[in-house]
C-alpha positions in Angstrom: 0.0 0.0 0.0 1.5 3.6 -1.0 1.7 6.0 2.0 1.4 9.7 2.2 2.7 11.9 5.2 1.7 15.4 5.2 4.7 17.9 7.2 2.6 21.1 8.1 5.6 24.0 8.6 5.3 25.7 12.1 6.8 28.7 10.3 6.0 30.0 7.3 9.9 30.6 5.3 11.0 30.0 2.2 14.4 29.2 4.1 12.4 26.4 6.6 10.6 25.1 3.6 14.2 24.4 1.6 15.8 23.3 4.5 13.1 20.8 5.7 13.1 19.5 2.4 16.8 18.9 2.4 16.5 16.9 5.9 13.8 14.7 4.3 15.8 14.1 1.1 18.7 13.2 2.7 17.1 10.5 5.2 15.9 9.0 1.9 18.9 8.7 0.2 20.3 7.5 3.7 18.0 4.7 3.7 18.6 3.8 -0.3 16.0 5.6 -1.8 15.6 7.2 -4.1 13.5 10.9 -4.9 11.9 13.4 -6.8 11.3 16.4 -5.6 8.4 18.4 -7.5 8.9 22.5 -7.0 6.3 24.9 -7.8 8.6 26.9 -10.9 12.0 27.7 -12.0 13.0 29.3 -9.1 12.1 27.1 -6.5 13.7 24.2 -8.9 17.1 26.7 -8.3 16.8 27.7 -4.7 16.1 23.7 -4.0 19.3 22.5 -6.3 21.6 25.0 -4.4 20.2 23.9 -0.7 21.1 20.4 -1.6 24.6 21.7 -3.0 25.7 22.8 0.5 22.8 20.5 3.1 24.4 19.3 4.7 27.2 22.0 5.8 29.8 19.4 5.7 29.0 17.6 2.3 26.1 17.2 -0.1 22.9 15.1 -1.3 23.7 13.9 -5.2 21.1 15.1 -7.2 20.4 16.5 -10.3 17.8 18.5 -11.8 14.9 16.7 -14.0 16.0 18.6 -17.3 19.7 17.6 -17.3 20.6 14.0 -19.7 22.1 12.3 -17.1 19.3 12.5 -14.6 18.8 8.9 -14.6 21.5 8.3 -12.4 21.0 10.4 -9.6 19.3 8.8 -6.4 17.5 12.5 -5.9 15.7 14.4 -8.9 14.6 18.3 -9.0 12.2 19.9 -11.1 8.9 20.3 -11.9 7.9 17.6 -13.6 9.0 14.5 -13.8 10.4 12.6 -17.3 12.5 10.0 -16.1 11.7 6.5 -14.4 9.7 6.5 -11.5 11.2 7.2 -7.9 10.3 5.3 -5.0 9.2 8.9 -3.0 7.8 11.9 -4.4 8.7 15.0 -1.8 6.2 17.4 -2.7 7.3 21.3 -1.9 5.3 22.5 -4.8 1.7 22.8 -3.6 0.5 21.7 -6.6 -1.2 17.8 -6.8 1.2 15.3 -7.7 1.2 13.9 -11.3 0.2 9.9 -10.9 0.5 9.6 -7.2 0.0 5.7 -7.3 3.5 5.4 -9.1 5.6 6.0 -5.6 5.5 4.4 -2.9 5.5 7.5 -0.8 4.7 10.1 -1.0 5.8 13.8 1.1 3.6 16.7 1.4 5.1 20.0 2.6 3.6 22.8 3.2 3.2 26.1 5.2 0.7 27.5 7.8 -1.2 29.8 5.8 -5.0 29.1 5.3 -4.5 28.8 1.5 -1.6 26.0 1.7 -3.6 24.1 4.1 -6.4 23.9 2.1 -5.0 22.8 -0.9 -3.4 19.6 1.5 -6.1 19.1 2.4 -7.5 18.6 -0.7 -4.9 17.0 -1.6 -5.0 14.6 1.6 -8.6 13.6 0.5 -7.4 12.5 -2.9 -4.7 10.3 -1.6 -7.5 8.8 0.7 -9.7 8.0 -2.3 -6.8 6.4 -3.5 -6.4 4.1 -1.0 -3.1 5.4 0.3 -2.4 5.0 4.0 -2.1 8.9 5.7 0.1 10.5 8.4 0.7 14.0 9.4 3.5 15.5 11.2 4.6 19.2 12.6 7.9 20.4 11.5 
């Protein structure tokens, strides 16, 4: 059964947002996964591919962005859409619903505190229950 776990932000940054991200992405690839991560535009695809150059301080996640040729090969993917074979977890930072859901095995919903963002997970909660996908939520 494919699982979803919803991370509501207790603050509402940019900065938190990249850096939570980073910390999930990096226990994935710690455990052997591997990821896309789906960003909301351009920018967000750069903010998100520098974060992971430097997260953490001491070294870096291997990634690559969706668009390059070689992405492939990389245990961590970045972009907006996704064009290459399927990842086992989908980390979500876009707001935006996920493109075929039922192809990870996980999926991670980020998103901040405002009363916009928290309606669209919850929409997007309520789809993933249609779907049969076993739910979670967590504070971060």
């Amino acid at each position: 059964m494919s699982r979803a776990d919803f991370y509501l932000l207790k603050q509402d940054s940019a900065e938190r947002l990249l850096q939570t991200a980073c910390r999930l992405a990096a226990r994935a690839v710690a455990g052997g996964q591997t990821l896309f991560i789906q960003t909301a535009d351009a920018a967000q695809t750069d903010a998100l591919d520098e974060w992971l150059w430097s997260f953490p301080a001491e070294s870096f996640l291997p990634h690559l962005r969706t668009d390059d040729a070689r992405s492939s090969s990389a245990p961590v993917l970045v972009g907006q859409k996704l064009t290459t074979t399927p990842r086992d977890i989908c980390l979500n930072v876009s707001g935006k619903p996920v493109e075929q859901p039922a192809r990870y095995q996980r999926i991670l919903e980020l998103f901040a505190p405002d009363d916009v963002s928290r309606q669209a997970a919850r929409l997007r909660w309520q789809h993933y229950k249609q779907l049969g996908f076993s739910l979670d939520h967590h504070e971060v």
